[in-house]
C-alpha positions, 0 to 999 in steps of 0.5 A, a space after each residue: 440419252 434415252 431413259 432406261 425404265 426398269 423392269 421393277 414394280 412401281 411401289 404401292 401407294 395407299 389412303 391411310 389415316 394418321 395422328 398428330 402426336 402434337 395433338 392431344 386431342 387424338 383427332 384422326 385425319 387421311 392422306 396418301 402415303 406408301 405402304 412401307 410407311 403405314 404405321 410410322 410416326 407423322 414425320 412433321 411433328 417433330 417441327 412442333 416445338 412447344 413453349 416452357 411456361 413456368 409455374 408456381 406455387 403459393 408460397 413462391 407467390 408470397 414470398 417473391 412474385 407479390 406485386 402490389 400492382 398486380 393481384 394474384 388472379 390477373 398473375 395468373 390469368 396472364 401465365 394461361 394466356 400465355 400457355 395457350 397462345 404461347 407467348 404471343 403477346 398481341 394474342 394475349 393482349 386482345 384475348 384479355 378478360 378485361 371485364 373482370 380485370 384491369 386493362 393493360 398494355 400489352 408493355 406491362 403484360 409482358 413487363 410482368 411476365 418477364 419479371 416473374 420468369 426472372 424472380 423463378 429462375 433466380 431463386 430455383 437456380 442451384 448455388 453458384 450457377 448462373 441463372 439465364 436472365 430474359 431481359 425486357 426495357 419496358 420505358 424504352 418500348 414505350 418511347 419506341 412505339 410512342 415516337 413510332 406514332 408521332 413518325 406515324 402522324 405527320 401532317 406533309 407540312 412537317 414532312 417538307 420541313 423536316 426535308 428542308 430542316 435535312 438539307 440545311 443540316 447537309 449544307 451545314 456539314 459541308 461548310 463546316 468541313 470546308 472550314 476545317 480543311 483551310 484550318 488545317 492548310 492555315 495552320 500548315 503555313 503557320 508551322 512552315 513559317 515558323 521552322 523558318 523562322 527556328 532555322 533563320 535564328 539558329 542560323 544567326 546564331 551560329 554566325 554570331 558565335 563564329 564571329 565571336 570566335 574570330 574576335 577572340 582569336 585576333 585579339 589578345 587582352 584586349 589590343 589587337 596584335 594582327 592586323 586583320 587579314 583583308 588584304 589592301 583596302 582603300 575606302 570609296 572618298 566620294 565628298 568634295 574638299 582636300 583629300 590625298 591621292 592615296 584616299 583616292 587609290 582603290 584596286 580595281 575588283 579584277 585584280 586576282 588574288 596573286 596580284 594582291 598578295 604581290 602588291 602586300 608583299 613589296 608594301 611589307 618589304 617598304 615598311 609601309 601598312 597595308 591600309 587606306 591610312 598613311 603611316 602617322 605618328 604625331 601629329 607636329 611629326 606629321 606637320 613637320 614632315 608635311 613642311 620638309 616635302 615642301 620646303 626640300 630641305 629636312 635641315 630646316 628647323 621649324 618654330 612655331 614661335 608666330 603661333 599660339 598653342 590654340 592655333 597651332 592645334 588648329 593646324 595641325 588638325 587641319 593638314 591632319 586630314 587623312 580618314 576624317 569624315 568632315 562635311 563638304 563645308 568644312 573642308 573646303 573652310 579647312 582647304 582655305 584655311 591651309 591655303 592661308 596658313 602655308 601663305 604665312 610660313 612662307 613669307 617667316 622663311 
C-alpha cells in the first residue's frame, strides 16, 4: 500500500532548557523537545525515588540507641553516609572516615544501621500496631563471605580432590540404593513365605477340626457303634510265612463303586464283617472250629487233656494268626510248629 502523507504540518521542534526537580542544586541543562511541551515538568523525575533515612534525637539516643561499642560521633558519621550515598553499604564502607573513627566492617556497619532503624520504629509505632521490622543476620553474612573466600582460594590440588571426594559420594549413593532395592525384594519373599505358611497352618488346622468332627460322630461314650464306612479293605500281606487266603484277597482298584456296594451287600446278607478280619470269637472257638473243618465231623468232642494250659495258649496263638504282624522267622517257627502240633492230634484221634 502506499503511504498516504498528509497535507498537515509537521509539529515544531525547538532547543529549550530544563530542570531536574530531583536536583536541589537548581542547575539548568538543554535539549530538544516540542513546543507544546515548553514549560512542563522533566517527565524523567518521577524515576528518582529517594531513601528514608531516619533520624533522632538526643534523648531517644540515651535512652534506647546507646551502644557501648559505638559512640554517638561514628552513630552519627554512619546515618550521613548513609543519607548521602543512600544505603550503599560498599560506598559507605570506603567512604569511612577512618582517621578520626574506628574501621569497621562493612557487617557491622550495616548491623548497626539496621538495629537502630529497628529500635525507632518499635518505639515510634502507635500502641497496638505492628511495626515493620528490617531484619539482618550479621554472624550468617560473616560465615557466608568467609566460606565464599575459602571457595574462592582453592589451590587445583583441592579442587580435583573435592571432584574425586563427589564421585565416590555419587557411587556411595548408588549402591546404597541398590542395597535397599533388594532389601525390599527380600523382604517381599519374607512376607510371601509367611502368608504361606499362615495359609498352610490354617489349613491344617481346619482338616484337623474335621476330622475331629468326624471322630466324635462315629463314636459314642467312648465305643465305636458303626463301623467306619471304607467299604471292603484287604491289607497288601507281602511277608513270608502261614497266612490265609482271605489276607490274600484284595479288590482290584478298577472295581466301580457299584460293584462294591454289591459285593458289601451279599457279605451283609451272609452275616459276614466286611474287613480283612475273619469273624473271631474266642480263641478255643477258634481252634475248635479250625479242627471241625479238619476232621468234618462237628460231633467230635475235642479235649485237650494231652495239653498243658501253657501249651495250649501257645496253640492257639499259634493257629490264631490272622492280622498279626510276626516277623518272617517267627512264622515260619509258627508254621512248624503247627505243622507238629495237628501231627499229634492226629495220631490221639
Amino acid at each position: 500500500m502506499k503511504a498516504r502523507i498528509g497535507s498537515s504540518k509537521v509539529r515544531p521542534w525547538k532547543w529549550m532548557p530544563f530542570t531536574n526537580p530531583a536536583r536541589k542544586d537548581g542547575a539548568i541543562f538543554y535539549h530538544w523537545g516540542r513546543v507544546a511541551d515548553e514549560g512542563k515538568d522533566y517527565p524523567f523525575a518521577r524515576f528518582n525515588k529517594a531513601v528514608d533515612i531516619p533520624t533522632f534525637s538526643d534523648l531517644e539516643y540515651q535512652q534506647h540507641l546507646h551502644d557501648d561499642k559505638w559512640t554517638r560521633q561514628e552513630t552519627e558519621h554512619l546515618f550521613d553516609l548513609c543519607k548521602r550515598f543512600e544505603i550503599r553499604f560498599v560506598i559507605v564502607h570506603d567512604r569511612w572516615d577512618r582517621e578520626r573513627y574506628k574501621d569497621y566492617s562493612i557487617e557491622d556497619l550495616k548491623e548497626r544501621y539496621y538495629n537502630i532503624c529497628n529500635t525507632l520504629a518499635k518505639v515510634r509505632a502507635a500502641q497496638g500496631s505492628e511495626p515493620k521490622i528490617k531484619a539482618y543476620d550479621a554472624e550468617h553474612e560473616r560465615r557466608r563471605k568467609l566460606q565464599l573466600t575459602k571457595l574462592f582460594e582453592r589451590t587445583p590440588e583441592q579442587v580435583e580432590e573435592e571432584e574425586y571426594l563427589i564421585g565416590e559420594l555419587k557411587k556411595i549413593e548408588l549402591r546404597k540404593k541398590e542395597r535397599e532395592k533388594k532389601q525390599q525384594d527380600l523382604q517381599k519373599l519374607i512376607t510371601a513365605a509367611d502368608s504361606n505358611a499362615d495359609n498352610r497352618k490354617a489349613d491344617r488346622k481346619s482338616s484337623k477340626k474335621k476330622l475331629q468332627a468326624k471322630e466324635l460322630k462315629i463314636k459314642d461314650g467312648g465305643g465305636i457303634t458303626n463301623p467306619e464306612p471304607g467299604g471292603i479293605k484287604f491289607p497288601d500281606f507281602k511277608a513270608s510265612g502261614t497266612s490265609l487266603r482271605s489276607q490274600r484277597m484284595k479288590l482290584p482298584a478298577t472295581i466301580g463303586q457299584k460293584k462294591t456296594k454289591a459285593i458289601e451287600q451279599v457279605l451283609e446278607e451272609l452275616g459276614l464283617a466286611p474287613s480283612s478280619q475273619p469273624v473271631s470269637q474266642s480263641k478255643a472257638s477258634s481252634l475248635d472250629s479250625f479242627i471241625e473243618d479238619i476232621m468234618g465231623d462237628s460231633s467230635v468232642e475235642i479235649s485237650y487233656g494231652g495239653f498243658s494250659p501253657t501249651k495250649r495258649k501257645f496253640l492257639v496263638d499259634t493257629i490264631d494268626v490272622v492280622g498279626t504282624s510276626t516277623s518272617p522267622t517267627k512264622k515260619r517257627k509258627a508254621a512248624i510248629e503247627q505243622s507238629n502240633i495237628l501231627k499229634k492230634i492226629k495220631q490221639k484221634m
